[in-house]
N, C-alpha and C positions, 0 to 999 in steps of 0.2 A: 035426529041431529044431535051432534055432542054439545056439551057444554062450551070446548074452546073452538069449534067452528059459530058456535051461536056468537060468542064474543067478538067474535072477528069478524063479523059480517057485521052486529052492533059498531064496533069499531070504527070499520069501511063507511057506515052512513052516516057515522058522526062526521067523518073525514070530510066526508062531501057535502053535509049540509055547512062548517064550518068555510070550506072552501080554501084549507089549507091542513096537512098531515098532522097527525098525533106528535104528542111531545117525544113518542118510542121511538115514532118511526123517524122523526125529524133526528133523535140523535144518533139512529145506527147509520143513515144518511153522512152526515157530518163525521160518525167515526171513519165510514168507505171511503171516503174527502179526505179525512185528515193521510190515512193508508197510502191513499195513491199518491198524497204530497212527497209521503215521506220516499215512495218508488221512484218518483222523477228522476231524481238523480243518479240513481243506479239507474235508470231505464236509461238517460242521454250517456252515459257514459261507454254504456252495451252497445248504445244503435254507433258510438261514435270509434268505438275500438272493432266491435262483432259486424256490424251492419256495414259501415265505408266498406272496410276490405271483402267483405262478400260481394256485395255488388260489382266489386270494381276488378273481382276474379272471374265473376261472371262475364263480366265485360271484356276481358282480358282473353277467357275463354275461345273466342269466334276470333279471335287477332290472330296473325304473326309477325310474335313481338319478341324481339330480346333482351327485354329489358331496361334498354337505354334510350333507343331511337324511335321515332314516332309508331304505335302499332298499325299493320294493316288490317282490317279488314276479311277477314275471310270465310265467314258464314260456319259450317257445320262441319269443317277441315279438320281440325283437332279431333270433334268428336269421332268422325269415321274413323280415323288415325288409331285414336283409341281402344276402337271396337277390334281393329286386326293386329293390336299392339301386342305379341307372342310376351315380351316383358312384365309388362302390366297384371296380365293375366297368370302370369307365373308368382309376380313379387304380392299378389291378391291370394293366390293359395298359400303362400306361406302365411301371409295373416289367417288366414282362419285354420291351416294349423296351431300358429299361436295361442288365436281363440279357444280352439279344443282344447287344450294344454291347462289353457286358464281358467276355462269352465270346470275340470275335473280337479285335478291337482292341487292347485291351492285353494280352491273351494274344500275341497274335503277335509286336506290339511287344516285348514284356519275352524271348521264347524269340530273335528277331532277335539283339537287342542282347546277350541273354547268349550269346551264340555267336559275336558278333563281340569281344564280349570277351575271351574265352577264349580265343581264336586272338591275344590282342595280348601282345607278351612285356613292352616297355615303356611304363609309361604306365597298366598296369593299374590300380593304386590309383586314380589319381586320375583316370580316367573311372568307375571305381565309386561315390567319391563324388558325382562332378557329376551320374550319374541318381540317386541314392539322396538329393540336397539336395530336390528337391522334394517328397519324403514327408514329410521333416521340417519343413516348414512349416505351419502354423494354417491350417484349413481355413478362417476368417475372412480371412487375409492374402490366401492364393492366390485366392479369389474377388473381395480385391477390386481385384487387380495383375490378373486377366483381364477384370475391370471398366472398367477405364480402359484395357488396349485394344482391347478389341472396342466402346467406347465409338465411336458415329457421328462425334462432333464431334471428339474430341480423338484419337482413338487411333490405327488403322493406318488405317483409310479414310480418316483427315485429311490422313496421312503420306503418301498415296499421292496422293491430291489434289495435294497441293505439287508433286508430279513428274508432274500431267498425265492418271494413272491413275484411273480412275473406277468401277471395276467393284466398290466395296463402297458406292456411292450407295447412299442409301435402303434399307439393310440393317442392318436391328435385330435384333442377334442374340439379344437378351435379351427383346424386347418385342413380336417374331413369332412368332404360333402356328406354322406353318410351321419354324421352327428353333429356336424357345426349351430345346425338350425335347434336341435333339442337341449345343448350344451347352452346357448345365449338362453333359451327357455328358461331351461337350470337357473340359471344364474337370476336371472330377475325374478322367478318365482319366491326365490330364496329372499331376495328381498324384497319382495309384495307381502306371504302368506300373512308375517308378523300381523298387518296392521286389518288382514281379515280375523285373526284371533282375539284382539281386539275387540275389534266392530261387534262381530259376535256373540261376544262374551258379555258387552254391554246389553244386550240385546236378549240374552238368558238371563241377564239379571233381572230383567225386569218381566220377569213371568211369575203371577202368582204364585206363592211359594204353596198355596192348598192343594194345587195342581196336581205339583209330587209327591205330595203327602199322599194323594188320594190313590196315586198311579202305584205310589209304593204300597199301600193299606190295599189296592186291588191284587198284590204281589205282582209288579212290573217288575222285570228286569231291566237294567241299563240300556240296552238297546231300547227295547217298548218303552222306557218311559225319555229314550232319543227320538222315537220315531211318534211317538204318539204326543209326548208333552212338549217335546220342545222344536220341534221343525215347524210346529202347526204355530207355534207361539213366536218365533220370529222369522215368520213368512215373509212381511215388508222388510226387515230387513235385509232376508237373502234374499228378495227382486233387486231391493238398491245394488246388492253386491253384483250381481249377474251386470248392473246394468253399467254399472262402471267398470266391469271386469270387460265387458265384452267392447266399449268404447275404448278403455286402455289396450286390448288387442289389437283392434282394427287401425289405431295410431301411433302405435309402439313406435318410438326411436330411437330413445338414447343407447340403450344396450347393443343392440345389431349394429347399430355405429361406431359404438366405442370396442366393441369384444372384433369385430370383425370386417367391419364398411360395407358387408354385405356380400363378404364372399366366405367360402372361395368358390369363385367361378358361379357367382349370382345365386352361392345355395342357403346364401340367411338374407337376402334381400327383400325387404320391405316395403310397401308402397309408399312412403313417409322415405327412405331411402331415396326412391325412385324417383320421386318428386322434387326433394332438395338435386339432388344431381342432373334432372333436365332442364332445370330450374338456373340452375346457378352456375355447374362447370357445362353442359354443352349451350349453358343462353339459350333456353326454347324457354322464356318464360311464359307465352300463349297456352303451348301444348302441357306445361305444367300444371297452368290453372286449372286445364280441365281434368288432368288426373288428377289434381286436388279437390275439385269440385264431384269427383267421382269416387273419391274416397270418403268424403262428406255425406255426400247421400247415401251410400251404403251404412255410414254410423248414424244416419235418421233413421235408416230406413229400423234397426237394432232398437232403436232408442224407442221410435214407436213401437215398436210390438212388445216391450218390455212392459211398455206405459201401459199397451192393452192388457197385459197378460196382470201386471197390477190392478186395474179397476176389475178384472173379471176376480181375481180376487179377495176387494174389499164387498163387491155383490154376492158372492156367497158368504 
């Protein structure tokens, strides 16, 4: 038996001959207490903004309702509806294109750059702002500064015209099924990456510096001492990235809205798209809910197994 199990069971029988907790236990007690006081209020504020409207989409769900007039009733309508909704199923695969998009590309981009970062001694600040400026822009602005230039007439194809170049002829970035979905891609990765560079970079900072001394004094190169000191060292933080990367995927709207509404001819269409618009211009707000309610659960369904793939993590 160790020492601080012998204590603890001494402890324990003090506890109980006394017929009331140690002074320890009495205050971490009262610290839990104090904790949960201070959650109240963010907890009512969650069940009363996050909680009503879940419930009352849920509820909404089994209706047909349009929004204004009493809902009816109609059991499990919507959800069949759903299941053979050729729309739904389509503006679902454009999200996890999305997703794929978002998993590779800016992830890599933002892990690159925050590692070339971090190797730079002077100049650091102010190449951190200059990737971190385009996250702070309106997601109105930046779509419509890539507007005018992936614009045919005016923009880089015109520019390249001038000098003889002709290989963005007749390439409509915005208005070909063929590239409208990868173009809105473009476009908001370009303003996400910044704030994974970031993130990142915060994230290699705080890895012990003995690390690559050691990795360098074993003669690492840049790569091994990318892959072996620092992927391993902000692990947690590239789960969080995935895990909000992959959540921003699955709900993406602003972009495919404003670059395009979702066309042309339903080829950047969204489920966040799809939702607003059965929702709002044809009044099916019932059969909305539950494509809302079914685009929800697919970002638990993301959010769990992200969570899993975190604790299997922190146990190794």
């Amino acid at each position: 038996m160790t020492t601080a199990s012998a204590s603890a069971q001494a402890e324990s029988a003090a506890w109980e001959a006394q017929g009331s907790p140690p002074r320890r236990v009495r205050f971490h007690m009262n610290s839990r207490l104090v904790a949960i006081a201070f959650m109240l209020p963010a907890l009512a504020v969650n069940l009363l903004v996050i909680g009503g409207p879940t419930v009352s989409s849920i509820f909404y769900s089994f209706t047909d309702w349009n929004g204004i007039t009493a809902p009816k009733f109609t059991g499990l309508e919507n959800w069949i509806r759903l299941v053979g909704d050729d729309r739904f199923w389509r503006a679902i695969g454009h999200n996890f294109i999305y997703l794929i998009i978002f998993l590779t590309v800016p992830m890599a981009m933002g892990l690159l750059g925050a590692f070339m970062l971090s190797r730079v001694r002077r100049g650091a600040a102010l190449f951190r702002v200059l990737y971190f400026i385009p996250y702070l822009l309106v997601s109105v602005i930046t779509a419509q500064i890539w507007r005018n230039i992936l614009d045919p007439e005016f923009g880089i194809a015109s520019a390249l015209n001038g000098i003889g170049i002709h290989w963005l002829d007749g390439v409509f970035f915005f208005a070909d099924e063929r590239f409208a979905l990868y173009s809105v891609a473009f476009v908001d990765n370009w303003h996400f990456w910044g704030f994974l560079v970031v993130l990142f970079l915060a994230a290699m900072q705080g890895i012990d510096g003995s690390l690559y001394e050691a990795a360098r004094i074993d003669g690492a190169n840049a790569w091994q001492e990318f892959r072996y000191v620092v992927l391993p060292g902000i692990r947690p933080t590239l789960t969080f990235a995935l895990t909000i990367v992959a959540i921003g995927s699955l709900l993406v709207y602003d972009y495919p809205f404003i670059l395009t509404g979702g066309g042309p001819a339903g080829a950047t269409d969204v489920a966040s798209l799809l939702v607003n618009r059965t929702g709002i211009v044809a009044r099916e707000a019932g059969y909305a809910s539950a494509l809302a309610l079914a685009l929800s659960i697919l970002s638990a369904i993301f959010l769990m197994l992200f969570g899993f793939l975190r604790r299997r993590e922190d146990e190794v």
